[in-house]
C-alpha positions as CSV (number, residue, x, y, z in Angstrom):
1,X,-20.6,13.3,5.9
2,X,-19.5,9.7,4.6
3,X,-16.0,9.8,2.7
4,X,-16.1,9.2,-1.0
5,X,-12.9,6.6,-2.2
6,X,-13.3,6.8,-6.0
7,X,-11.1,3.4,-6.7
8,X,-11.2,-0.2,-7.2
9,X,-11.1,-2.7,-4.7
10,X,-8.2,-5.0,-6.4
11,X,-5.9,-1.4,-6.3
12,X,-3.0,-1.6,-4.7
13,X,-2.9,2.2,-4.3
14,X,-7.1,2.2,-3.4
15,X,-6.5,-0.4,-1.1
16,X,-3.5,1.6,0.5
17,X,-6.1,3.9,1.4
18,X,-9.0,1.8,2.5
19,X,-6.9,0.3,4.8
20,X,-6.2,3.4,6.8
21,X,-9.8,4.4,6.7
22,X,-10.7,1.3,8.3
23,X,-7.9,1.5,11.1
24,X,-9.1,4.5,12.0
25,X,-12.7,3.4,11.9
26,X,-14.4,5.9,9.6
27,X,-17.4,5.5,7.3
28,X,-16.8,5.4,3.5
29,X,-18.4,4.5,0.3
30,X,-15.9,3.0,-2.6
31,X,-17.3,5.0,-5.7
32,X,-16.1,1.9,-8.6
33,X,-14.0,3.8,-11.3
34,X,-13.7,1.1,-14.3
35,X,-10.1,0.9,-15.6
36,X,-11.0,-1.4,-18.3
37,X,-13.2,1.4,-20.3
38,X,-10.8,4.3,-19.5
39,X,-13.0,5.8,-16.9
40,X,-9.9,7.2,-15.2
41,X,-8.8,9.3,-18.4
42,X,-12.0,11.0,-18.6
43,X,-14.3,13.5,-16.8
44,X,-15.6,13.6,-14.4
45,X,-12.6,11.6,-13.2
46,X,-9.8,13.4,-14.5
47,X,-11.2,16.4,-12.7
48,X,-10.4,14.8,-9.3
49,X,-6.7,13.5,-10.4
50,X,-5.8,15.4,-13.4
51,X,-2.8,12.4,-13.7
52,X,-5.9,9.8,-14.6
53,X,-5.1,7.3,-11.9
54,X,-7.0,6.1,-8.7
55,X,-8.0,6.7,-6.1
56,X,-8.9,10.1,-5.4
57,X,-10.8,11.0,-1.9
58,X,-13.7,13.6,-1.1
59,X,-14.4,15.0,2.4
60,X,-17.1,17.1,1.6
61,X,-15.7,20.5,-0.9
62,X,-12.2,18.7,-0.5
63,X,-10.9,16.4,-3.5
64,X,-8.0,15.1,-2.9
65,X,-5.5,12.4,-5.0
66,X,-2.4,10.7,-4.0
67,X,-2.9,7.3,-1.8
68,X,0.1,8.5,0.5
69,X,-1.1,12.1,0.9
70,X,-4.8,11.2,1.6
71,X,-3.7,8.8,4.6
72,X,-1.5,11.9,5.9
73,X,-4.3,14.1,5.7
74,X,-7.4,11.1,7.5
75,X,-4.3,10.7,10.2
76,X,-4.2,14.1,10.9
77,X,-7.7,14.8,10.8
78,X,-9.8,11.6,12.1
79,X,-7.0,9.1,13.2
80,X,-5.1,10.8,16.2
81,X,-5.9,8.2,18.3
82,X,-4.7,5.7,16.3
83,X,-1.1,7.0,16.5
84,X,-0.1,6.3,13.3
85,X,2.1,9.5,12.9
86,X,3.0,10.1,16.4
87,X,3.0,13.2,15.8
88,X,2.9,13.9,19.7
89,X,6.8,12.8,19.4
90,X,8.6,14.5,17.2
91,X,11.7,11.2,17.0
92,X,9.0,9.0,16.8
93,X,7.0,11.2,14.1
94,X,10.3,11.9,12.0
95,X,11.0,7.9,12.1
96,X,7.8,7.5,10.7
97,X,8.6,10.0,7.9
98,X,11.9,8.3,7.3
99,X,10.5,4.7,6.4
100,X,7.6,5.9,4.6
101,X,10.1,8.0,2.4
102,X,11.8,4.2,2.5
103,X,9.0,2.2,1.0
104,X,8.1,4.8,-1.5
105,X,12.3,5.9,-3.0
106,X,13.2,1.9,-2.1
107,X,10.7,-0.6,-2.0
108,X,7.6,0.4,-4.1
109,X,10.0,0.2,-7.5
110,X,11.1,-3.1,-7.2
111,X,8.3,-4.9,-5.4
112,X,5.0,-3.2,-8.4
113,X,7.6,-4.4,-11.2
114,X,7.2,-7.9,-10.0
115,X,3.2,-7.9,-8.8
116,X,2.8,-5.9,-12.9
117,X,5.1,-8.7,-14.5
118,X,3.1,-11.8,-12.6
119,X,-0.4,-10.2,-12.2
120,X,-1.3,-7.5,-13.8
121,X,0.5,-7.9,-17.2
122,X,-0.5,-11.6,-18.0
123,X,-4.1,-10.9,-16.4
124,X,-5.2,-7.5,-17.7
125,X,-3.0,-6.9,-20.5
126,X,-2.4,-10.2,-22.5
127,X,1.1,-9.8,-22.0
128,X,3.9,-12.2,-21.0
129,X,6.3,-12.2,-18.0
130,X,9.5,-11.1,-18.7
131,X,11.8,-12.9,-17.0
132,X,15.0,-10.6,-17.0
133,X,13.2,-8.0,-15.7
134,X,11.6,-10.1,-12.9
135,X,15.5,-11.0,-11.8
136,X,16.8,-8.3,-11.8
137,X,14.0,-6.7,-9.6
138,X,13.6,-9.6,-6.8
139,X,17.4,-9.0,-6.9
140,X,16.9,-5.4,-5.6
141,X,13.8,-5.9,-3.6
142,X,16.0,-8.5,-1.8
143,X,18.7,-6.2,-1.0
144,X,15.9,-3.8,0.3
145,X,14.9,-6.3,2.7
146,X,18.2,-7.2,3.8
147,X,17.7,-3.3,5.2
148,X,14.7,-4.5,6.5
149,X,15.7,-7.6,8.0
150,X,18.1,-5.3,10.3
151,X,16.0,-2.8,11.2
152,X,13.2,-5.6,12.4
153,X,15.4,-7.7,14.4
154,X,15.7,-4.6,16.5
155,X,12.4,-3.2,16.3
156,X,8.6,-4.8,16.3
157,X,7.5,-2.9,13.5
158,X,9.6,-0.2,10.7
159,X,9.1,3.3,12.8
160,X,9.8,1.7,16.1
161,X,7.8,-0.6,18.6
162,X,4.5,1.2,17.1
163,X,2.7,0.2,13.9
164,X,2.5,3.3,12.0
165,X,1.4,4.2,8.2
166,X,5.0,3.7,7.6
167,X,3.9,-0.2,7.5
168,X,0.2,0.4,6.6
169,X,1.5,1.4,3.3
170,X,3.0,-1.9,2.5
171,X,0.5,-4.1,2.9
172,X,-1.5,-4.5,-1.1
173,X,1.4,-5.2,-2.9
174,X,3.3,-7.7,-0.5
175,X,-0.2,-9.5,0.2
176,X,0.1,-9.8,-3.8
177,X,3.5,-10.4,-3.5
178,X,3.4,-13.4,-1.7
179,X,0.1,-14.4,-2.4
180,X,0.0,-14.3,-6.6
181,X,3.6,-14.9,-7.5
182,X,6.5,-17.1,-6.9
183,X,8.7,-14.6,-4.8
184,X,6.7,-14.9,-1.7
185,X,10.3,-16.8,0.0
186,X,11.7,-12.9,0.0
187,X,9.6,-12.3,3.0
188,X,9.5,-15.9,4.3
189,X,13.1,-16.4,4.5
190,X,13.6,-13.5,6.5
191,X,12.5,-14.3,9.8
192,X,12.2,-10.6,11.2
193,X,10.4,-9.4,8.0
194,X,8.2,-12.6,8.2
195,X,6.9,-11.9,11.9
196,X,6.5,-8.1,11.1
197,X,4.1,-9.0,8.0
198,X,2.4,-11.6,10.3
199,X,1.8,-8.5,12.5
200,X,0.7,-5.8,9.9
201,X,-1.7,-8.4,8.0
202,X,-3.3,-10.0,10.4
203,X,-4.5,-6.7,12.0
204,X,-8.3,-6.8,11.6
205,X,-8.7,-3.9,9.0
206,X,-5.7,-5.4,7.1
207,X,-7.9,-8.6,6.9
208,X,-10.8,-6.7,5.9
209,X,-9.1,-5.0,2.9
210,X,-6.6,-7.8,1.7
211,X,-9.5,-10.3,1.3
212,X,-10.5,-8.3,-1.9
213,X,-7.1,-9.0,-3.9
214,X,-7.4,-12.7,-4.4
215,X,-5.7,-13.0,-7.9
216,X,-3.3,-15.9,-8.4
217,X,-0.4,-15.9,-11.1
């Protein structure tokens, strides 16, 4: 049975999930759900995520919502092979844990505040920029890649010399990042961070994906 993403391409969240599906290789079908008419916010949609946001995933009788939960449960289901828990190691598996818990407590605040100010506000909403609040979070996300910076100058990729869903789950919004607003030198001035998103984005299903989010600021 072919897996049902109900989503939008240009997602960050979706995306975060379409990624992993093609890592591991699996057949799907991306079911559009239209944010501009409130399609989210109504049934039958709001019967997969009763919060109204995308995407939501069906394997067959299961529905399931959350883009980090749904790549947990394809990993531990179809992706084994692909290692991208190592659950098999149980140091390796619990590093994995610890810097996806890092990217969503740490890095996912700061870095969506600045793709919404530069992209989404001005593009989908009409609004304006607001520069204050772009400061003061490219000021934090910079401290969190200070972190980063550390932890790559001793290791290929975040978990450890293995790329893991730990980095999978950063690729949308630091493609948008660097590609659609003017704090792309927060990754390029930080030569560790710079060769370990070289690494995650250039991976063929990476490619695939990220070619869909093409916005410029």
């Amino acid at each position: 049975m072919v897996l049902k993403v109900f989503g939008n391409p240009i997602s960050t969240c979706t995306v975060r999930v379409l990624a992993c599906i093609e890592e591991i290789g699996l057949e799907y079908e991306l079911v559009p759900v239209d944010l501009t008419t409130g399609e989210h916010k109504r049934p039958p949609h709001i019967h997969r995520n009763p919060f109204g946001q995308i995407p939501a995933l069906q394997d067959g009788d299961l529905i399931l919502f959350e883009s980090r939960v749904i790549n947990r449960y394809l990993v531990r289901k179809y992706g084994k092979g692909t290692d991208l828990l190592r659950e098999e190691s149980l140091v390796d598996s619990v590093s994995v844990d610890q810097w996806m818990e890092v990217e969503t407590q740490h890095f996912n605040g700061p870095i969506s505040t600045l793709v919404f100010q530069h992209v989404f506000l001005p593009i989908f909403f009409g609004g304006s920029t607001d520069e204050k609040v772009v400061a003061a979070e490219a000021e934090k996300l910079g401290k969190v890649l200070d972190v980063y910076e550390a932890k790559l100058s001793k290791t290929k990729f975040l978990a450890g010399d293995f790329y893991s869903l730990a980095d999978l789950h950063h690729l949308s919004y630091v493609h948008y990042l660097i590609t659609s607003t003017p704090h792309g030198s927060l990754f390029h001035s930080r030569p560790h961070v710079k060769a370990w998103w070289d690494a995650i984005s250039s991976r063929p299903a990476s490619k695939k994906v990220l070619a869909a989010l093409s916005f410029s600021s």
